[in-house]
C-alpha beads as a LAMMPS data file, in Angstrom:
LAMMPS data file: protein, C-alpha beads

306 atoms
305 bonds

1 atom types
1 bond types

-500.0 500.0 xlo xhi
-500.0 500.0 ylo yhi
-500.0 500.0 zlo zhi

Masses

1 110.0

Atoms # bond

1 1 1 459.424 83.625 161.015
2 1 1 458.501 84.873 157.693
3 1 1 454.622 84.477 158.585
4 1 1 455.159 86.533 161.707
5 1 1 456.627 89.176 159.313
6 1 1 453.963 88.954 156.860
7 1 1 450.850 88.718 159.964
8 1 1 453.142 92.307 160.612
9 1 1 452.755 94.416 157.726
10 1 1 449.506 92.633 156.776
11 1 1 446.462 95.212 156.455
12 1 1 443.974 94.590 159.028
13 1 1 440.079 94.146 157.835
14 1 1 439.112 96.908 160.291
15 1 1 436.039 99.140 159.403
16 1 1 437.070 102.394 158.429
17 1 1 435.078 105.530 158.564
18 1 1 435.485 106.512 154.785
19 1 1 436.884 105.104 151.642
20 1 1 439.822 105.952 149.194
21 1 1 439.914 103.505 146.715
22 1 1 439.884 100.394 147.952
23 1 1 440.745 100.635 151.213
24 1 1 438.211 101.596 153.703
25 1 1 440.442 104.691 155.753
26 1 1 440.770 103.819 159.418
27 1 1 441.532 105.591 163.094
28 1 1 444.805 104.551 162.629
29 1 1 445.406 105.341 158.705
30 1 1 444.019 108.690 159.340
31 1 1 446.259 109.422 162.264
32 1 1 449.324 108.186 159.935
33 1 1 448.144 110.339 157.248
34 1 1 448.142 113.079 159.272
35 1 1 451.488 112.666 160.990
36 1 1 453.355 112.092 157.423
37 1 1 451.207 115.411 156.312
38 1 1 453.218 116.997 158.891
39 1 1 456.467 116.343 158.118
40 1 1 455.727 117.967 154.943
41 1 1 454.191 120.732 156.674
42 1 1 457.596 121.214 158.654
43 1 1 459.185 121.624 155.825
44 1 1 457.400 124.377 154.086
45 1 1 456.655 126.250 157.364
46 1 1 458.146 125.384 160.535
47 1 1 456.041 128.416 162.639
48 1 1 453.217 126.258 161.158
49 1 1 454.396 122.871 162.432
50 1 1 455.015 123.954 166.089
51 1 1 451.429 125.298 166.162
52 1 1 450.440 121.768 166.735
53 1 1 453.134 121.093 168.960
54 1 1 451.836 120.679 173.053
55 1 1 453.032 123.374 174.696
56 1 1 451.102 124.611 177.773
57 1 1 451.337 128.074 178.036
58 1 1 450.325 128.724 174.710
59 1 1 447.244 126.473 175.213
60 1 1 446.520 128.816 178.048
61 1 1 446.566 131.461 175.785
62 1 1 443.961 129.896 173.474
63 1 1 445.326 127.969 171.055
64 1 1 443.681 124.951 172.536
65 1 1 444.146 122.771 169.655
66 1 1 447.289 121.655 170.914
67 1 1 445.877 119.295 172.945
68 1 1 444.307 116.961 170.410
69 1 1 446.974 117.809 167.657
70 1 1 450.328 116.819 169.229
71 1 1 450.115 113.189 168.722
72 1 1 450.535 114.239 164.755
73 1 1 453.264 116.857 164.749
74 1 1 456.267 114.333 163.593
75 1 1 459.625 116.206 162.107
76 1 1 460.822 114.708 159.589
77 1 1 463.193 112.660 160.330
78 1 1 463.851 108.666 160.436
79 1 1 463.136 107.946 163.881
80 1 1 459.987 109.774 163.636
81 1 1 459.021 107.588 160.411
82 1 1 459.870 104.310 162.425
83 1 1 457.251 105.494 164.958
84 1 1 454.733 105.902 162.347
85 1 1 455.292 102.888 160.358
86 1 1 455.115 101.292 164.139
87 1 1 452.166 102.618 164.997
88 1 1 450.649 101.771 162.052
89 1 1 451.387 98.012 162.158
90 1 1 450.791 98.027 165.906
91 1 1 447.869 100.216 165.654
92 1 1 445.838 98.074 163.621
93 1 1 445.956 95.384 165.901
94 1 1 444.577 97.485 168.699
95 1 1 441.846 99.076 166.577
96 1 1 440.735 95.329 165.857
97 1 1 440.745 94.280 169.803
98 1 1 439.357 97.781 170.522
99 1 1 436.332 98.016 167.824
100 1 1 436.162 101.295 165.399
101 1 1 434.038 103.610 168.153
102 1 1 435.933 102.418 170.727
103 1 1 439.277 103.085 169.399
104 1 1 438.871 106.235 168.264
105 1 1 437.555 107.453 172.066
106 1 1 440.809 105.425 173.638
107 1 1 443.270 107.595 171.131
108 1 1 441.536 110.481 172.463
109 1 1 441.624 109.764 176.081
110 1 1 445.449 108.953 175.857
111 1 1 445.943 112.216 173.655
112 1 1 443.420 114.828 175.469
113 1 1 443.819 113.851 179.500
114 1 1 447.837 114.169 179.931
115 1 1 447.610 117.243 177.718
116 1 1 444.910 118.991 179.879
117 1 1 446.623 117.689 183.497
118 1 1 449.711 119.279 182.228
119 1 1 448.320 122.765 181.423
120 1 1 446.332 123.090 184.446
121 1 1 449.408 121.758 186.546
122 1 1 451.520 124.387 184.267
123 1 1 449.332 127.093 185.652
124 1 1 450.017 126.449 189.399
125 1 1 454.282 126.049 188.878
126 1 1 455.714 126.846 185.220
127 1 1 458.293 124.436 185.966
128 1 1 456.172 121.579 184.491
129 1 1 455.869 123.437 181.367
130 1 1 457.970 122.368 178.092
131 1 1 457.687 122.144 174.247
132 1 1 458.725 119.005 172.669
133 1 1 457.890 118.022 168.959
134 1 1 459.520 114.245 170.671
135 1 1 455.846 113.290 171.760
136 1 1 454.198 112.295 168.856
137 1 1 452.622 109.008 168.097
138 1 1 455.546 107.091 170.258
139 1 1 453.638 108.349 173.002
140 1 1 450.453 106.374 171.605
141 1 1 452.204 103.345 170.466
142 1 1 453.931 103.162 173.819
143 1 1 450.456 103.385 175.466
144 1 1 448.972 100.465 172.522
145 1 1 451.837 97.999 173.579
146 1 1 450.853 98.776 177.539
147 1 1 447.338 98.019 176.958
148 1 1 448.297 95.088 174.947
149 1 1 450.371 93.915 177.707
150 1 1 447.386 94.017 180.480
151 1 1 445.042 91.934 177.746
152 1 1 447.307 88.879 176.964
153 1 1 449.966 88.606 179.809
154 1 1 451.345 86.226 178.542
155 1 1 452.321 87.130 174.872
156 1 1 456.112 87.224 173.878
157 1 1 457.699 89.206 171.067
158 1 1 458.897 86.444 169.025
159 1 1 458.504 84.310 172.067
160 1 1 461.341 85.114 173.772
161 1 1 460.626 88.738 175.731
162 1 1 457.331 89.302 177.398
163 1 1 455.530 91.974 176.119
164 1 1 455.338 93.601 179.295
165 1 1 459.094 94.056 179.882
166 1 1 459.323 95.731 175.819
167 1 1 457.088 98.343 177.667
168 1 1 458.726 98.716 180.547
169 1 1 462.449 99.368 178.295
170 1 1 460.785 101.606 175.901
171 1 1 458.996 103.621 178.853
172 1 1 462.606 103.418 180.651
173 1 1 464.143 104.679 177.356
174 1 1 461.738 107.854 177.208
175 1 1 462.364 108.451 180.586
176 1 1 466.138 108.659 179.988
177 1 1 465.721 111.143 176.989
178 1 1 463.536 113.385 179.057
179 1 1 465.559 113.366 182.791
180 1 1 468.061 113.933 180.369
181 1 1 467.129 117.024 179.391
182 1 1 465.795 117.955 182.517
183 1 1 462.429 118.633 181.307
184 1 1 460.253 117.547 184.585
185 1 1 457.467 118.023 182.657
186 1 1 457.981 116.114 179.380
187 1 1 458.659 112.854 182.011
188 1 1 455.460 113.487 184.362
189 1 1 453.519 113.812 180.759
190 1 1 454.945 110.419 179.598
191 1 1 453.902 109.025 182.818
192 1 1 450.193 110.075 182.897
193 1 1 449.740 108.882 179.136
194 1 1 450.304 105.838 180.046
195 1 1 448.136 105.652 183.338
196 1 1 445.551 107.347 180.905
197 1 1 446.000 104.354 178.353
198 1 1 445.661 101.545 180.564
199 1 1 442.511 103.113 182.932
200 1 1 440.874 104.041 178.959
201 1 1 441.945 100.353 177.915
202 1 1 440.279 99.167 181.063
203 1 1 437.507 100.899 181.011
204 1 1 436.637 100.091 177.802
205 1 1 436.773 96.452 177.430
206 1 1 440.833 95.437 177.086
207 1 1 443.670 95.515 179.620
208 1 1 441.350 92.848 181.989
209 1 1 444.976 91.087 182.915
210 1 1 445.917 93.102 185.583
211 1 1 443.909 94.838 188.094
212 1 1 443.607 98.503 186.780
213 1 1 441.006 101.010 188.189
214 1 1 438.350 101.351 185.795
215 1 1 434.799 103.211 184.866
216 1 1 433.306 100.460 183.240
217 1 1 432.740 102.034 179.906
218 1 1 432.927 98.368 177.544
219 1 1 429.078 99.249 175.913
220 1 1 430.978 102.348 174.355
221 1 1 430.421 102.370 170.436
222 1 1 428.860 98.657 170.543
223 1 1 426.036 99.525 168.356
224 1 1 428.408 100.417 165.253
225 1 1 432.202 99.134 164.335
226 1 1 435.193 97.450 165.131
227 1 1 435.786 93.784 163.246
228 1 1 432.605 91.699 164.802
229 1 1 430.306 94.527 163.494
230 1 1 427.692 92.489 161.419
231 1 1 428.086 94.152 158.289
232 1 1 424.644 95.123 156.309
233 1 1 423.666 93.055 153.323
234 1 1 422.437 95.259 150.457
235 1 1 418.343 95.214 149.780
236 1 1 417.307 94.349 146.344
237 1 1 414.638 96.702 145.414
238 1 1 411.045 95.125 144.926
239 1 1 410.159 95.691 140.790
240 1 1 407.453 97.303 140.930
241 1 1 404.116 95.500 138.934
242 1 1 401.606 97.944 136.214
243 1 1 398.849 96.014 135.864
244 1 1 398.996 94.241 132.290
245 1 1 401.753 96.591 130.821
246 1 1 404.110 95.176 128.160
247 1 1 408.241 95.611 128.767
248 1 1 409.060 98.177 126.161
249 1 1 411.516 96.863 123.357
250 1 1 414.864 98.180 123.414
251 1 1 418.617 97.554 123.937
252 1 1 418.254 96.162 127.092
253 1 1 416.014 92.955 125.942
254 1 1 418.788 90.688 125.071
255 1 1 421.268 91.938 128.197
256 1 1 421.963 89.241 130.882
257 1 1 420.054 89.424 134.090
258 1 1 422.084 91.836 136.704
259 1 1 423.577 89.422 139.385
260 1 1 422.434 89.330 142.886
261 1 1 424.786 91.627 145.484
262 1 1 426.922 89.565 147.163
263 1 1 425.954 88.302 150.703
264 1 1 428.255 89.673 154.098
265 1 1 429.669 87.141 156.148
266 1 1 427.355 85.622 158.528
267 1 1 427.593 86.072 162.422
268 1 1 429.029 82.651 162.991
269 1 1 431.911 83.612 159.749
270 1 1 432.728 86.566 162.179
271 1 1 432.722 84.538 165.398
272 1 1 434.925 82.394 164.060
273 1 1 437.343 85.658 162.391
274 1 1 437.583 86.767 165.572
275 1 1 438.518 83.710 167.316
276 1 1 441.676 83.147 164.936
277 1 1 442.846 86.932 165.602
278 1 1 442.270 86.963 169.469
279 1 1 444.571 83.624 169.436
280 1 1 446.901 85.156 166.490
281 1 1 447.026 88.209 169.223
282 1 1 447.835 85.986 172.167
283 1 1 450.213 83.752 170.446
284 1 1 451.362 84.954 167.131
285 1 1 451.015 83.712 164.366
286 1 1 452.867 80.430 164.323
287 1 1 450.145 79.281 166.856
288 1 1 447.541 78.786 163.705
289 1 1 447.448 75.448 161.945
290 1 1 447.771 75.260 158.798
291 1 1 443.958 74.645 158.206
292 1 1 444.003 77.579 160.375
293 1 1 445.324 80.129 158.084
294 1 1 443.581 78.756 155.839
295 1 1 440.439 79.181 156.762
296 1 1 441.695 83.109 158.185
297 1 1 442.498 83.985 154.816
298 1 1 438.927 82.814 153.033
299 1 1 437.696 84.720 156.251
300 1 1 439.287 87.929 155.717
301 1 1 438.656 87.501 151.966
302 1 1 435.123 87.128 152.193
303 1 1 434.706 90.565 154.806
304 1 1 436.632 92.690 152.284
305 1 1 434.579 91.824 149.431
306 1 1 430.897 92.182 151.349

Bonds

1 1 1 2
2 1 2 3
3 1 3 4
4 1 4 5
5 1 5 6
6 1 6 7
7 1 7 8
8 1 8 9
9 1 9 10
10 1 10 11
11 1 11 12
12 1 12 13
13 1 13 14
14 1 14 15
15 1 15 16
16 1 16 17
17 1 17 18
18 1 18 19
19 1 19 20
20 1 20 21
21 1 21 22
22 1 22 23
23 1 23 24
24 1 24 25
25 1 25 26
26 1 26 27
27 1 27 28
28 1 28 29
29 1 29 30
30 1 30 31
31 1 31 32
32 1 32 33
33 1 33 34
34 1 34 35
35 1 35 36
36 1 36 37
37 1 37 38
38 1 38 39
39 1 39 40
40 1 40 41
41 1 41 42
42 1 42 43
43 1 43 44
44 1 44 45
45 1 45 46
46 1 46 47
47 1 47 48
48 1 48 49
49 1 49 50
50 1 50 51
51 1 51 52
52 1 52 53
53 1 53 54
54 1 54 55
55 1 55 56
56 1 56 57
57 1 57 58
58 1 58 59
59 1 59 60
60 1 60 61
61 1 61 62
62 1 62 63
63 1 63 64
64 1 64 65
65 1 65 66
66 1 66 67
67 1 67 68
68 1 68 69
69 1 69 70
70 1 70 71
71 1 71 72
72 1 72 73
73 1 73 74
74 1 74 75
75 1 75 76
76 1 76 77
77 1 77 78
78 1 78 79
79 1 79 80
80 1 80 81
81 1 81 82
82 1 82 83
83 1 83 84
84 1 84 85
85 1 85 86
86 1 86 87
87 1 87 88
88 1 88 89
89 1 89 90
90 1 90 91
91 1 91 92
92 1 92 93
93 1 93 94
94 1 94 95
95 1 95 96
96 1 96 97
97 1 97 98
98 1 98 99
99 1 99 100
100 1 100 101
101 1 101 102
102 1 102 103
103 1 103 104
104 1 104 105
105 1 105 106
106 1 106 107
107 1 107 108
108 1 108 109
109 1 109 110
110 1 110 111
111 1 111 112
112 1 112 113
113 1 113 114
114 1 114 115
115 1 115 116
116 1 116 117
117 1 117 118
118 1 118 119
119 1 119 120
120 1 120 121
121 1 121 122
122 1 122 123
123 1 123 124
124 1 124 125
125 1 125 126
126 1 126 127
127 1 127 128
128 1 128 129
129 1 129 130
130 1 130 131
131 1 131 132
132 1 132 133
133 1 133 134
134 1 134 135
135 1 135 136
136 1 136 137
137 1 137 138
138 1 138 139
139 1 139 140
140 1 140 141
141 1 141 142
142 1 142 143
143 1 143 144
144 1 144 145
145 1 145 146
146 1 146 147
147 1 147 148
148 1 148 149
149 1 149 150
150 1 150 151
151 1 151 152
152 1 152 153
153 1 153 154
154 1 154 155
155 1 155 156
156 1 156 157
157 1 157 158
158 1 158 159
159 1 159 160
160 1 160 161
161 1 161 162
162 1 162 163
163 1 163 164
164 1 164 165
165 1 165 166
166 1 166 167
167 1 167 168
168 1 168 169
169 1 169 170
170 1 170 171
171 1 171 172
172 1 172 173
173 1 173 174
174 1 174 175
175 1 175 176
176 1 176 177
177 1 177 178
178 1 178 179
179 1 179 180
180 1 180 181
181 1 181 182
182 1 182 183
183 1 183 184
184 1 184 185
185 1 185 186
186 1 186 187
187 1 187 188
188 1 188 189
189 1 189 190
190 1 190 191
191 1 191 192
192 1 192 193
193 1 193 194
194 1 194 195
195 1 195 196
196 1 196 197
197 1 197 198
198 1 198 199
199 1 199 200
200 1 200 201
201 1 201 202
202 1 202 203
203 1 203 204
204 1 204 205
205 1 205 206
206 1 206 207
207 1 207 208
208 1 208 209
209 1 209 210
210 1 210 211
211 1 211 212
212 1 212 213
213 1 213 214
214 1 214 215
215 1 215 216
216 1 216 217
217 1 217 218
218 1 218 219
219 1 219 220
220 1 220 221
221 1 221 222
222 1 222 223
223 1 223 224
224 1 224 225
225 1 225 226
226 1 226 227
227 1 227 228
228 1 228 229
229 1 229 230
230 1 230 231
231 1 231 232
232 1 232 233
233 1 233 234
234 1 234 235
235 1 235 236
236 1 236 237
237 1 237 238
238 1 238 239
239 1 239 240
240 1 240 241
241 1 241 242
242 1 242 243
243 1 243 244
244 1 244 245
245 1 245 246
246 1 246 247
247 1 247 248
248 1 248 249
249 1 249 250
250 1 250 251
251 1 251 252
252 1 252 253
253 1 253 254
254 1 254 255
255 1 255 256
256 1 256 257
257 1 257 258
258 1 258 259
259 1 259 260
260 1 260 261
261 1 261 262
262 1 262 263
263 1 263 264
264 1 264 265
265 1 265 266
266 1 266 267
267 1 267 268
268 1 268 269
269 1 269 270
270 1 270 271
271 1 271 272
272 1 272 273
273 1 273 274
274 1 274 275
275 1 275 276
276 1 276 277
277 1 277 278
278 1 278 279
279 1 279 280
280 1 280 281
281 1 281 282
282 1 282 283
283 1 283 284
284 1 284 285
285 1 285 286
286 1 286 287
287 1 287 288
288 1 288 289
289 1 289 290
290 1 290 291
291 1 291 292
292 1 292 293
293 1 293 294
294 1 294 295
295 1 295 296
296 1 296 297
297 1 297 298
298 1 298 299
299 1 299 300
300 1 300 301
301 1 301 302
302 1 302 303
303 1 303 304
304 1 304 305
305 1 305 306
């Protein structure tokens, strides 16, 4: 138990599309950046924090950055914290299956297409319109554990409860919250991001369990990240030769020769990486031998120091 707690909270080697420190700042660390930036944000201006809240009319009106920015707006509160730290843990996972490109175009498939079918079906009865700061990256993690669902059918939260059916209560749970309320709208939205999740996860290379209507889209963002990238080894520069000329003295005589960069992991090192997480991600973790995790760990080293 205490390795599937650890393979939880354990930092992904995903490639990231910028540094800070150490840590090379991925889809999903961004997104959780952003959504604890928010909270902040709520309180030191609320009229600021429900400018990134969906609401359709007001898209209508322009402010069209609604659409991309409601998976962020988070109040601050703990429930809304447990769906970041959630998404976080979960989200890495999905970024790894997924590949950097490829994640990044699924979040915004699952964040732009229910926002824009619910503004244009705003415009034709206003009874599908509503403002809810509830959305927020629930709405994605509940789409990430669909998609995971579809891919490995037969994974079990702690095996015990299939995957699929922790879906199905935490869609069933949304759905109570919103009929609820009566907001017609906020349920028909939940409902297409998750249609939008699967047909993105589909189309782009995951989800293959069940049979979902697809565009096949899988050579999206192949040529650059996600964790079988091939990473580039640095070149050593050539030393360039002056016919017959002398080193000058100096300082630097007597100082040891500069080391050579280190070497990435080969293609068969990340063959074999991604092998142990596709059967960590069927399975858990428990599934590895002990050579196993092992051998993951000198693995996952060895990519975060190339």
């Amino acid at each position: 138990m205490s390795d599937t707690f650890q393979a939880m909270f354990r930092r992904r080697p995903n490639d990231g599309w910028f540094r800070l420190g150490k840590y090379d700042m991925t889809t999903t660390d961004v997104i959780c950046g952003l959504s604890i930036a928010t909270m902040f944000l709520w309180g030191l201006s609320p009229a600021a924090f429900n400018k990134l809240v969906f609401f359709a009319p007001e898209v209508r009106s322009g402010e069209v950055w609604r659409i991309v920015t409601w998976p962020i707006a988070e109040p601050p509160n703990f429930f809304a914290l447990l769906g970041v730290v959630f998404f976080w843990m979960f989200g890495q996972q999905i970024e790894a299956l997924f590949g950097r490109n490829r994640f990044l175009f699924w979040v915004l498939a699952t964040t732009i297409i229910p926002a824009v079918s619910l503004t244009l079906l705003g415009a034709v009865n206003n009874e599908f319109d509503f403002a809810s700061a509830n959305l927020g990256l629930s709405t994605l993690f509940l789409g990430g554990i669909w998609v995971y669902a579809a891919t490995y059918p037969g994974v079990k939260w702690f095996e015990v409860v299939p995957l699929w059916a922790i879906a199905g209560v935490f869609t069933m749970l949304r759905l109570l919250q919103f009929t609820g309320v009566r907001a017609g709208g906020a349920v028909l939205f939940l409902l297409v991001s998750v249609a939008a999740a699967l047909v993105a996860g589909r189309s782009l290379g995951l989800a293959t369990g069940w049979p979902i209507p697809h565009i096949d889209l899988s050579s999206v963002g192949n040529s650059s990240g996600g964790s079988s990238k091939r990473r580039k080894t640095p070149k050593r520069k050539r030393s360039r030769r002056s016919g017959g000329a002398s080193v000058v003295d100096g300082p630097w005589q007597n100082a040891p020769a500069p080391t050579a960069p280190p070497v990435g992991p080969s293609a068969s090192d990340q063959a074999e990486l991604d092998g142990l997480l596709d059967k960590i991600g069927a399975n858990g973790m428990d599934a590895l031998s002990g050579a196993e995790k092992k051998r993951l760990n000198e693995l996952s080293k060895r990519l975060r120091n190339s």
